[in-house]
C-alpha positions as a Markdown table, in Angstrom:
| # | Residue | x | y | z |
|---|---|---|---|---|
| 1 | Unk | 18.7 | -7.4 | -25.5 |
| 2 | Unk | 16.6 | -4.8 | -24.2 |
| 3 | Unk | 15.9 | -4.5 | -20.4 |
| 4 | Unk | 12.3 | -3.8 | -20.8 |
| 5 | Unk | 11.2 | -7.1 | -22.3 |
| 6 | Unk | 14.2 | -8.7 | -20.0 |
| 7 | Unk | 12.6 | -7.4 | -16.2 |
| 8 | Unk | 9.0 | -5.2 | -16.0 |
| 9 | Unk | 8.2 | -2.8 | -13.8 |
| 10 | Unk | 5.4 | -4.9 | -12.3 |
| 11 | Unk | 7.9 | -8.1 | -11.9 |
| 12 | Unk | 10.1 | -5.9 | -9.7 |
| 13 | Unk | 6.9 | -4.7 | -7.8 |
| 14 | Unk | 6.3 | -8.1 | -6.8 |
| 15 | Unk | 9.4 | -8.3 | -5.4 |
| 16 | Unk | 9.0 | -4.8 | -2.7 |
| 17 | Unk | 7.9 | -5.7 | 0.5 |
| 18 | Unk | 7.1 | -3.7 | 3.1 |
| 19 | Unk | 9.1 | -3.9 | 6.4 |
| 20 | Unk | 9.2 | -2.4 | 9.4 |
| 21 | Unk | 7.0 | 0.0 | 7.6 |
| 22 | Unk | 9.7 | 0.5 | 4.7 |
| 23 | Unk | 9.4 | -0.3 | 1.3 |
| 24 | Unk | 12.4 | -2.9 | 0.9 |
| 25 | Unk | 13.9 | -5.2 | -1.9 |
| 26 | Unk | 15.4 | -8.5 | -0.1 |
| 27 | Unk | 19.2 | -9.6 | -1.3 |
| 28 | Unk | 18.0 | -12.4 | -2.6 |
| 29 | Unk | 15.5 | -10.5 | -5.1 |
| 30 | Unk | 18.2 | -8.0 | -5.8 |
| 31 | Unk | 20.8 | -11.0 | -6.7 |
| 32 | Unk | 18.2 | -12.3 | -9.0 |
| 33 | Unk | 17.6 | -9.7 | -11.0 |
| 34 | Unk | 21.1 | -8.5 | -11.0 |
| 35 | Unk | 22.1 | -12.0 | -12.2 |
| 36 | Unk | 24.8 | -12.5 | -9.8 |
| 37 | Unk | 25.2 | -14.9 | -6.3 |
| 38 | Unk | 23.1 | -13.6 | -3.2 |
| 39 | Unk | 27.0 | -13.8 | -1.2 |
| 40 | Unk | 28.6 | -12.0 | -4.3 |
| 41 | Unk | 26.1 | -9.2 | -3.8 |
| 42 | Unk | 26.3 | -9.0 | 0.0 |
| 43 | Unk | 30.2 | -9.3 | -0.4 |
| 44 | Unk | 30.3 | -6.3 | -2.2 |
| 45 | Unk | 28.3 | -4.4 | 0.1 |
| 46 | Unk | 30.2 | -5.3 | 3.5 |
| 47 | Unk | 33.2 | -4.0 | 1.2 |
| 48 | Unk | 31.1 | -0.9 | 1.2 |
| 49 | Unk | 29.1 | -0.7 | 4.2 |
| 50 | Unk | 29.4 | 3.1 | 4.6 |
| 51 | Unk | 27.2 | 3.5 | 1.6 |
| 52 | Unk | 24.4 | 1.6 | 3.1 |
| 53 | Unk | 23.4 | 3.7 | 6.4 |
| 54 | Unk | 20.1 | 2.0 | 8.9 |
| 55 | Unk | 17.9 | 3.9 | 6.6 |
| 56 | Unk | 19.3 | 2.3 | 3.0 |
| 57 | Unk | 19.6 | -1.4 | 4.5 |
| 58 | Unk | 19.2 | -3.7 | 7.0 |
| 59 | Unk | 19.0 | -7.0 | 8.3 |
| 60 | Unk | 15.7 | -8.8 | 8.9 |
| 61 | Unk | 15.5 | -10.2 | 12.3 |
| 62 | Unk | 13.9 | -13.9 | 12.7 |
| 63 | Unk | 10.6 | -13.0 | 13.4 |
| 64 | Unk | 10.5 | -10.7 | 10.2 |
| 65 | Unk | 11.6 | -13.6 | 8.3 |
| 66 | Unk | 9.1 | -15.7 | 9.0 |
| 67 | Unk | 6.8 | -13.3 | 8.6 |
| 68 | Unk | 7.7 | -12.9 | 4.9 |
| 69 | Unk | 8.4 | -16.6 | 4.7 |
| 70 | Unk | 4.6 | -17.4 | 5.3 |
| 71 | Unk | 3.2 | -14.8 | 2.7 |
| 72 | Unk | 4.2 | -17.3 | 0.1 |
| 73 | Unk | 2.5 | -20.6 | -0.5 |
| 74 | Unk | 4.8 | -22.4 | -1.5 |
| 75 | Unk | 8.3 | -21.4 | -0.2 |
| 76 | Unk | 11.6 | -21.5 | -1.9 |
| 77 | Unk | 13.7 | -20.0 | 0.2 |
| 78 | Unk | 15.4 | -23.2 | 1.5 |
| 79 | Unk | 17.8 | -22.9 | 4.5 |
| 80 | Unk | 19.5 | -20.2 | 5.6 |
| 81 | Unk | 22.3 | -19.2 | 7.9 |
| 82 | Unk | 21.9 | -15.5 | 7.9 |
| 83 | Unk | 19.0 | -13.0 | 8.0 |
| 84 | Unk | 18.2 | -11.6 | 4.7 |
| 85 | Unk | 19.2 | -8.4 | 4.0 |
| 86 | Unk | 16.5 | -5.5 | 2.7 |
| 87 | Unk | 17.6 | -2.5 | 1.1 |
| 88 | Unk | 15.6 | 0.3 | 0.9 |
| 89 | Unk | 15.4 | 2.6 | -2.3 |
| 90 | Unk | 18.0 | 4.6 | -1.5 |
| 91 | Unk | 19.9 | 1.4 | -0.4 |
| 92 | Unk | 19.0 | -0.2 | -4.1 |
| 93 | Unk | 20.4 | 3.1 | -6.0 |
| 94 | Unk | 23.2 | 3.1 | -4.3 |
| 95 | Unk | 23.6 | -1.0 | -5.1 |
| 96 | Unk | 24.1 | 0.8 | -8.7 |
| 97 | Unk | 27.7 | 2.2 | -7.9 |
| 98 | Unk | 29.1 | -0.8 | -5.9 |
| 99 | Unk | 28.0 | -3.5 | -8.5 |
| 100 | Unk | 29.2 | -1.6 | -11.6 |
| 101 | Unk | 28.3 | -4.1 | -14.5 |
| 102 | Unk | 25.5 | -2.9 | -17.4 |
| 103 | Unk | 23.0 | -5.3 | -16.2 |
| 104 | Unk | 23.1 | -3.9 | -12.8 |
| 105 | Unk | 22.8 | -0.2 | -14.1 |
| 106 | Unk | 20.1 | -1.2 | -16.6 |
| 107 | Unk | 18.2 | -3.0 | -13.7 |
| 108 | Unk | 18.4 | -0.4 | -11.2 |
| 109 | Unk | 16.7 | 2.0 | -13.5 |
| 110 | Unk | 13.7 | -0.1 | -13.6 |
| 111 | Unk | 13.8 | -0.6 | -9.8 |
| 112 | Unk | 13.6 | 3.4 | -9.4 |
| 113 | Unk | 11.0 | 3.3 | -12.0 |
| 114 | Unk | 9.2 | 0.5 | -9.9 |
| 115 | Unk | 9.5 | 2.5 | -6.8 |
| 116 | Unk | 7.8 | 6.0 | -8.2 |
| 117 | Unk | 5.3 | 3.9 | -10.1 |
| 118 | Unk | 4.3 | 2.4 | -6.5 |
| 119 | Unk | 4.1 | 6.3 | -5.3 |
| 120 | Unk | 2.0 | 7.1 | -8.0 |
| 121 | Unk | -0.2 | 4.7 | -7.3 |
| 122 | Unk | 0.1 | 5.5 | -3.5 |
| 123 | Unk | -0.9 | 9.0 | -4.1 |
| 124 | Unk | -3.4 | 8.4 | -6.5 |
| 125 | Unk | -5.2 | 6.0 | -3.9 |
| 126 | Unk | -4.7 | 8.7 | -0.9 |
| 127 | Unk | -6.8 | 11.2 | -3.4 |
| 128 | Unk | -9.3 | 8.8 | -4.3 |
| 129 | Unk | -9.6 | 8.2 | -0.7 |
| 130 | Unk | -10.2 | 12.1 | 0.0 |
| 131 | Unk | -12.5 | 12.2 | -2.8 |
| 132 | Unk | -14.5 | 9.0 | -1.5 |
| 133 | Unk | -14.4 | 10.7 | 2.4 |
| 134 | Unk | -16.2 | 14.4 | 0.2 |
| 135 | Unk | -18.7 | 12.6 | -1.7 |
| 136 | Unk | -19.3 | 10.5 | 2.1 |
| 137 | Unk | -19.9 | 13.6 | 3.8 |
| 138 | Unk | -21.7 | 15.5 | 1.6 |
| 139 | Unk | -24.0 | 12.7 | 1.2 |
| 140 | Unk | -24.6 | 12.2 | 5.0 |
| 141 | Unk | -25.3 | 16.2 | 4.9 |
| 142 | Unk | -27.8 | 15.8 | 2.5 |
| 143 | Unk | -28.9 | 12.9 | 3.7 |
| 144 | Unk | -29.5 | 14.3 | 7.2 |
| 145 | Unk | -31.8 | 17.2 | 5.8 |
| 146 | Unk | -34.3 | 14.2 | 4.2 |
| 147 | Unk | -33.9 | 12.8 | 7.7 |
| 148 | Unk | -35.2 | 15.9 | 9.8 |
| 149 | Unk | -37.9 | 17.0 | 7.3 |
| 150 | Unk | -39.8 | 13.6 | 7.7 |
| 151 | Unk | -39.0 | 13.7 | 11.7 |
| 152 | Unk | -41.1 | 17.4 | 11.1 |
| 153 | Unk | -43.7 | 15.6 | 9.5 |
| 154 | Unk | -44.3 | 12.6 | 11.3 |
| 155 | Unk | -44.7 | 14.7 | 14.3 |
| 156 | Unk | -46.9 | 17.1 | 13.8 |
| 157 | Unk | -49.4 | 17.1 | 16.3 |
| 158 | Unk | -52.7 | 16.1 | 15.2 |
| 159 | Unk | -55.3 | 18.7 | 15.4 |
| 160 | Unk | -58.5 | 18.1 | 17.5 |
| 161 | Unk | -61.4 | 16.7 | 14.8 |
| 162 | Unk | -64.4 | 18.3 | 14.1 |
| 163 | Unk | -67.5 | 15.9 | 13.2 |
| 164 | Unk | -68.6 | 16.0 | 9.9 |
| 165 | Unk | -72.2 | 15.1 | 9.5 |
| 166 | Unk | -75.7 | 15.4 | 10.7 |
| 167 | Unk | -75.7 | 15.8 | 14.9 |
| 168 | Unk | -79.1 | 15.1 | 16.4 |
| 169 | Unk | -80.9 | 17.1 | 19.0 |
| 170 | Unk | -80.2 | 14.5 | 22.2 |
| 171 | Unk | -76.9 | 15.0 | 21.7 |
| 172 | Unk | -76.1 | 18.7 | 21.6 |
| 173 | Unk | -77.5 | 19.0 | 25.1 |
């Protein structure tokens, strides 16, 4: 079976979450996808743990938990006795060499593909957002030269009027 039609890319972005401004795949997710036991997965990395640095994973404190908890509506995450762990994308590639089954090869390569997908579309939203700020400003500057010509014209100051018309003689005394 192919992997493609088995997890998609936008599956697996629905499943990277933001935390502690990192872009991180929880355990759980990871186990899922992998098809194994969240415990077998974390077993395998404390068997490891000098592969996975601060930087490549972590554990999600309580208040982080129930942070992500309350995104979902309805919540499945039953009980717990230990924080989550999130893996960051270096943490997830290097998930690749301590789980080393096909399925866990085959997903990883769609998790790095999620990942530079989401910086695509990062980047293509940070230009758009330049472009948006140019177009704002050069509009404002256009803008503000319609402003100050009808400022000029509305005040100019009114020249004295002359009378048109027929003035009688009691009144040029």
């Amino acid at each position: 079976m192919e992997m493609n039609s088995v997890v998609t890319t936008d599956a697996i972005i629905n499943k990277i979450y933001v935390i502690r401004g990192l872009k991180a795949m929880l355990d759980r997710d990871l186990a899922d996808l992998y098809e194994v036991e969240t415990r077998v997965l974390n077993q395998a990395v404390r068997r490891h743990l000098k592969r996975f640095p601060d930087d490549f994973m972590f554990q999600l404190n309580k208040e982080e938990f129930e942070n992500l908890k309350s995104q979902f509506v309805t919540s499945s995450w039953g009980g717990v006795r230990k924080m989550p762990l999130a893996f960051t994308e270096q943490g997830v590639a290097m998930l690749s060499g301590v789980l080393n089954s096909d399925r866990a090869i085959e997903v990883n390569i769609q998790i790095m593909r999620a990942f530079v997908k989401m910086r695509c579309l990062v980047l293509d939203n940070a230009e758009l957002k330049r472009e948006l700020s140019e177009l704002k400003n050069l509009t404002e500057e256009r803008f503000q030269v319609v402003f100050e010509v009808l400022d000029r014209l509305v005040n100019i100051p009114e020249s004295p009027k002359r009378r048109i018309g027929y003035i009688g003689k009691e009144k040029i005394d």
